[in-house]
PAPA-865754 format. One line per field, with one value per residue (C-alpha): residue number from 1; residue in one letter; y, x, z. Coordinates in nm, 2 decimals. Layout:
! residues N
seq <- NUM	...
type <- A	...
y <- Y	...
x <- X	...
z <- Z	...
***
This chain:
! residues 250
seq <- 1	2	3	4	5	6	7	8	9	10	11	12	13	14	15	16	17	18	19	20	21	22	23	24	25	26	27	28	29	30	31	32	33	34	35	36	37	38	39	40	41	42	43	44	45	46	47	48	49	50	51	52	53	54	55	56	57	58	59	60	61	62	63	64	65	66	67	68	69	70	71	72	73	74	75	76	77	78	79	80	81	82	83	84	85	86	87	88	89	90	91	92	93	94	95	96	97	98	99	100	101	102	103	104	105	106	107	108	109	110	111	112	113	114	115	116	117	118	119	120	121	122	123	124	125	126	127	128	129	130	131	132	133	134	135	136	137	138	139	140	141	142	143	144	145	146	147	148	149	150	151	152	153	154	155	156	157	158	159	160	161	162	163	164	165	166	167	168	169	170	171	172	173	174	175	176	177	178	179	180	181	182	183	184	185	186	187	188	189	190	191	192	193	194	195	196	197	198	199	200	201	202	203	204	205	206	207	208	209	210	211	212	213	214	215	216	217	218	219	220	221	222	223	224	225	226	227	228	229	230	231	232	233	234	235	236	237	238	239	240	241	242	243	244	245	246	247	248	249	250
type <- X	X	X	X	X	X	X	X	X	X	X	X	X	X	X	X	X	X	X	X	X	X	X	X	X	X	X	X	X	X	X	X	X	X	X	X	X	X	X	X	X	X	X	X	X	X	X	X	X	X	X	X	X	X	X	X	X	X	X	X	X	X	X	X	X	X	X	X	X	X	X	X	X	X	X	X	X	X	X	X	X	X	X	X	X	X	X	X	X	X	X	X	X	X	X	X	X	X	X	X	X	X	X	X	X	X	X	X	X	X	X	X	X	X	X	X	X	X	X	X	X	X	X	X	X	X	X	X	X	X	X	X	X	X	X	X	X	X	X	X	X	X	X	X	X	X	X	X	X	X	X	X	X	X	X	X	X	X	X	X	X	X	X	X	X	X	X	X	X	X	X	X	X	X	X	X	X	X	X	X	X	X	X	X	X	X	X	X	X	X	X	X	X	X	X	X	X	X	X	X	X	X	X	X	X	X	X	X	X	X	X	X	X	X	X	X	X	X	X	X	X	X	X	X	X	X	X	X	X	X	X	X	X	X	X	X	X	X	X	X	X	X	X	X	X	X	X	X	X	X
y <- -1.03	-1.39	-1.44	-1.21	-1.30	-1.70	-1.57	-1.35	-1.68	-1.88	-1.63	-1.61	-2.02	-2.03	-1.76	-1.87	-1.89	-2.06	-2.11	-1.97	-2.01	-1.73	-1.66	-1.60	-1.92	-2.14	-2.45	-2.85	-3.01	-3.23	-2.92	-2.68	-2.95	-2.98	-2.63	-2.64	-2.96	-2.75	-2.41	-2.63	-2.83	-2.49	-2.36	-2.64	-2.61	-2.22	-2.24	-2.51	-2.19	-2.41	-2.14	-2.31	-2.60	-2.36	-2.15	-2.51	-2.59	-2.22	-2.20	-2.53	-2.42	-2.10	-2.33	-2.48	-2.14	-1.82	-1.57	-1.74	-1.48	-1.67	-1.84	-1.51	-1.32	-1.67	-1.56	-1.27	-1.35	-1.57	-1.30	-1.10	-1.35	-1.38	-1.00	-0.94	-0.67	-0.58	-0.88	-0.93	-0.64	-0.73	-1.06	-0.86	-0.64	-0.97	-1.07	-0.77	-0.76	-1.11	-1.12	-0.76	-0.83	-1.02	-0.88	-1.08	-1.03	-0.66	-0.70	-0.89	-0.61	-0.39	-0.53	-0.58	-0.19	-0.08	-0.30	-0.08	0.23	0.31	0.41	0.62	0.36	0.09	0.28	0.27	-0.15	-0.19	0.05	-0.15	-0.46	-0.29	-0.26	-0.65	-0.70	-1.04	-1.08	-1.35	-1.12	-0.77	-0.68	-0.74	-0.55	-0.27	-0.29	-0.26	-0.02	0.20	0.18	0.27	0.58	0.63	0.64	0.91	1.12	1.08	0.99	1.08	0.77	0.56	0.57	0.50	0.21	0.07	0.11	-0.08	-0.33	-0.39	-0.35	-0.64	-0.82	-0.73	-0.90	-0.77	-0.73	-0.46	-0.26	-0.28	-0.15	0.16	0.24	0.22	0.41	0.69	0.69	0.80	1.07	1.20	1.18	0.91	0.67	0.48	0.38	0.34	0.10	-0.09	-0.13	-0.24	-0.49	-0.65	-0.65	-0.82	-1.11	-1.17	-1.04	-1.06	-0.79	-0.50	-0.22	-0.04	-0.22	-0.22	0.14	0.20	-0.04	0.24	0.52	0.34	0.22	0.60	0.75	0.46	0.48	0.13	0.08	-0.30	-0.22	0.05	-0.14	-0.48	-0.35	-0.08	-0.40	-0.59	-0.30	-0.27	-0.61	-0.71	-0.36	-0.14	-0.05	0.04	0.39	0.35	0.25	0.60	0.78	0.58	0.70	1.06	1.05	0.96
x <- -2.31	-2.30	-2.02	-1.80	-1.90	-1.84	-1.50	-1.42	-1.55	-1.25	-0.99	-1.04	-1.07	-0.70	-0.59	-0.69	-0.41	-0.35	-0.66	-0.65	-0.83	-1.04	-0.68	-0.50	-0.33	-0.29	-0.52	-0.40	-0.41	-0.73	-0.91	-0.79	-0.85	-1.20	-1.27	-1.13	-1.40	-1.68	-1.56	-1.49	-1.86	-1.97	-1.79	-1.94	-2.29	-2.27	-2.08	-2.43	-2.68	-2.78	-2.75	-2.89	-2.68	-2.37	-2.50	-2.54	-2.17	-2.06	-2.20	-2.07	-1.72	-1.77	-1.84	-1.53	-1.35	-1.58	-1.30	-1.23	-1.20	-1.24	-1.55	-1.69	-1.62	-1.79	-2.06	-2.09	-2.06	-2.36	-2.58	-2.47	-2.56	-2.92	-2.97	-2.93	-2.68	-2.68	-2.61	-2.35	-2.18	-2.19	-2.01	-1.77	-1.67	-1.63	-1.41	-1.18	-1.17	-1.04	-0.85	-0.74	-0.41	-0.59	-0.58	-0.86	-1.09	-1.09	-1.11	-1.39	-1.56	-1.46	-1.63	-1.93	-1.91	-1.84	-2.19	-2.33	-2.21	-2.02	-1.71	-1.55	-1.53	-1.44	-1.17	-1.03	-1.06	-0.90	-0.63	-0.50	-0.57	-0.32	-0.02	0.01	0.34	0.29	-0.05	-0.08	-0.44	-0.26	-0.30	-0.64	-0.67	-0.51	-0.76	-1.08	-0.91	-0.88	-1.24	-1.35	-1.10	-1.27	-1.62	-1.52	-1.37	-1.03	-0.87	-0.48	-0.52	-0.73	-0.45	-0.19	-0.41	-0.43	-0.07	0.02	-0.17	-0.06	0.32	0.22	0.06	0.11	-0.22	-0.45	-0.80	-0.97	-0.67	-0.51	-0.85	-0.93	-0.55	-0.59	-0.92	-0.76	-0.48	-0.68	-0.85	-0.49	-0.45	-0.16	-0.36	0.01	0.00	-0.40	-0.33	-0.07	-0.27	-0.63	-0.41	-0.27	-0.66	-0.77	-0.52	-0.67	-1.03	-1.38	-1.57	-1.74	-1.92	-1.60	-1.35	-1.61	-1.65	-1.26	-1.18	-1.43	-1.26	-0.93	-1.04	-1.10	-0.78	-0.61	-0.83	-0.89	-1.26	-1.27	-1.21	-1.41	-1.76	-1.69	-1.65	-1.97	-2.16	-2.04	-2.12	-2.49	-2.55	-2.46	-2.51	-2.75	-2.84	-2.47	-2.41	-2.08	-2.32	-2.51	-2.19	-2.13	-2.48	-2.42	-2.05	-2.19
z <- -0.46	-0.39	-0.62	-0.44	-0.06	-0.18	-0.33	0.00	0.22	-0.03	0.07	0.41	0.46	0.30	0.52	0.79	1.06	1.36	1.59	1.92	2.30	2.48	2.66	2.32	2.34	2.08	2.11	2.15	1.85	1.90	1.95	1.64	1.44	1.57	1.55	1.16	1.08	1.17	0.99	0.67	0.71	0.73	0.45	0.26	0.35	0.29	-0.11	-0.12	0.02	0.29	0.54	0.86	0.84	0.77	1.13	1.33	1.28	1.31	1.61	1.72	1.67	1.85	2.16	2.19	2.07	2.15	2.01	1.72	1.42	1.14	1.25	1.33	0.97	0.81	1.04	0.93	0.58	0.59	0.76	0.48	0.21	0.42	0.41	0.75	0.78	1.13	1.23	0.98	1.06	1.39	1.40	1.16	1.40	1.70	1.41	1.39	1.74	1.79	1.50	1.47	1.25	0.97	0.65	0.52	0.77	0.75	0.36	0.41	0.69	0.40	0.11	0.33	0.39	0.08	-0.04	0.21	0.05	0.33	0.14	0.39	0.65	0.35	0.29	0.65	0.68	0.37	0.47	0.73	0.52	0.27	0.55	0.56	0.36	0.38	0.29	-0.03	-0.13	-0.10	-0.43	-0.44	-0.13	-0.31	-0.64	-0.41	-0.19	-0.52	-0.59	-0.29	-0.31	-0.65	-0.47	-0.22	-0.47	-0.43	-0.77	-0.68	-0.42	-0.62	-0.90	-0.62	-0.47	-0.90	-0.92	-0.60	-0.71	-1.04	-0.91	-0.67	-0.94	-1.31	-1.44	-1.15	-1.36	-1.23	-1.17	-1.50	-1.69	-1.43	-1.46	-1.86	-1.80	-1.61	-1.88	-2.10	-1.95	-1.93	-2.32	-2.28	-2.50	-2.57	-2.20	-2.19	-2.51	-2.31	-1.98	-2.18	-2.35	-2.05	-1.93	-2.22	-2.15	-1.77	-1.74	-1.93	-2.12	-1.90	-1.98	-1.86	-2.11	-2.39	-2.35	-2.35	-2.64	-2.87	-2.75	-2.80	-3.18	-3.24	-3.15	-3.31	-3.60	-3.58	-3.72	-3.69	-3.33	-3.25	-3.44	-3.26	-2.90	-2.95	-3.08	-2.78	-2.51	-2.69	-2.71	-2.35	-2.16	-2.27	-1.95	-1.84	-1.76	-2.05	-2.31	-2.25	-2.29	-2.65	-2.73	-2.69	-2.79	-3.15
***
């Protein structure tokens, strides 16, 4: 989970837009730039795990700017790193509030929610993260939109969410191997070829792409295939729910 948060705090640092007053207003200069030095020492301290020292100079720039967005989704993304989901959730929803256009922000209040298996309400914040045309992260929004769709049972919009996503961005990781994934539980192992070769180009081995390279080497009849990737998925996840499925598909 760290990972992700750390990569969710990246994204939302470089998105970060212009900062704003109590009133709405855009800040002087001397100020937004004072603001920024504390939200990038806290940044700092936070990819570091130093968690208090990230909180001193959050809270530092929330004195000069109380309704400042971005400093309260960092907020919230350290709570969350601490284990302290209320409170994270909390200074998530400050941060929708105050920065209700945002798409990075409400991906970020959805990945927190969808690590709370709240799917349903994932699925609403990245929604609305999805509608920014402009958004530099949108397909990425789209890819974690679709696995939340996938959570809730709702495959037809999961493959539209994966398909958005991979039209925005033709080597989107995730996307490309649940599209290839769904593929070929259509039979069209042609196209589920196609899309777990463009995976193998941009993303690293998972239980999901290790699984879907046997079935692939079966259909195919490629044996060289098949035995490396079921050596690879027992070797590295033989706990994974895909490595069962091998077992009792042999």
């Amino acid at each position: 989970m760290i990972r992700i948060v750390l990569l969710l705090l990246a994204l939302l640092v470089s998105s970060c837009q212009s900062i704003k007053t109590p009133n709405g207003e855009s800040t002087d200069n001397g100020t937004a730039e004072l603001v920024q030095r504390h939200l990038d020492l806290a940044v700092g301290y936070l990819r570091n795990r130093d968690y208090q020292r990230a909180k001193e100079k959050l809270a530092k720039a929330l004195d000069i700017d109380p309704k400042n967005a971005d400093v309260h989704a960092t907020y919230g993304l350290v709570f969350q790193l601490e284990g302290e989901t209320d409170i994270a959730e909390e200074y998530f929803k400050k941060a929708v509030k105050y920065g209700p256009q945002s798409a990075q922000i409400r991906n970020s209040y959805g990945a927190f929610l969808f690590s709370e298996k709240r799917f349903q309400e994932a699925v609403e914040q990245l929604s609305k993260a999805s509608e920014d045309r402009f958004y530099p992260n949108r397909p990425m929004v789209f890819e974690n939109l679709g696995v939340a769709y996938n959570r809730i049972r709702e495959p037809e919009k999961a493959e539209y969410a994966f398909m958005r996503a991979t039209q925005l961005n033709p080597q989107q990781p995730r996307a490309l191997i649940e599209l290839g994934d769904i593929r070929f539980g259509e039979r069209n192992y042609v196209e589920s070829r196609d899309y777990y070769s463009r995976y193998t180009e941009v993303g690293p081995s998972t239980a999901k792409s290790l699984w879907l390279c046997v079935r692939l080497g079966r259909i195919f009849q490629d044996n060289n295939q098949e035995a490396s990737c079921s050596e690879a998925l027992e070797g590295i996840f033989p706990g994974s729910e895909e490595y069962q499925q091998y077992k009792e598909s042999i």
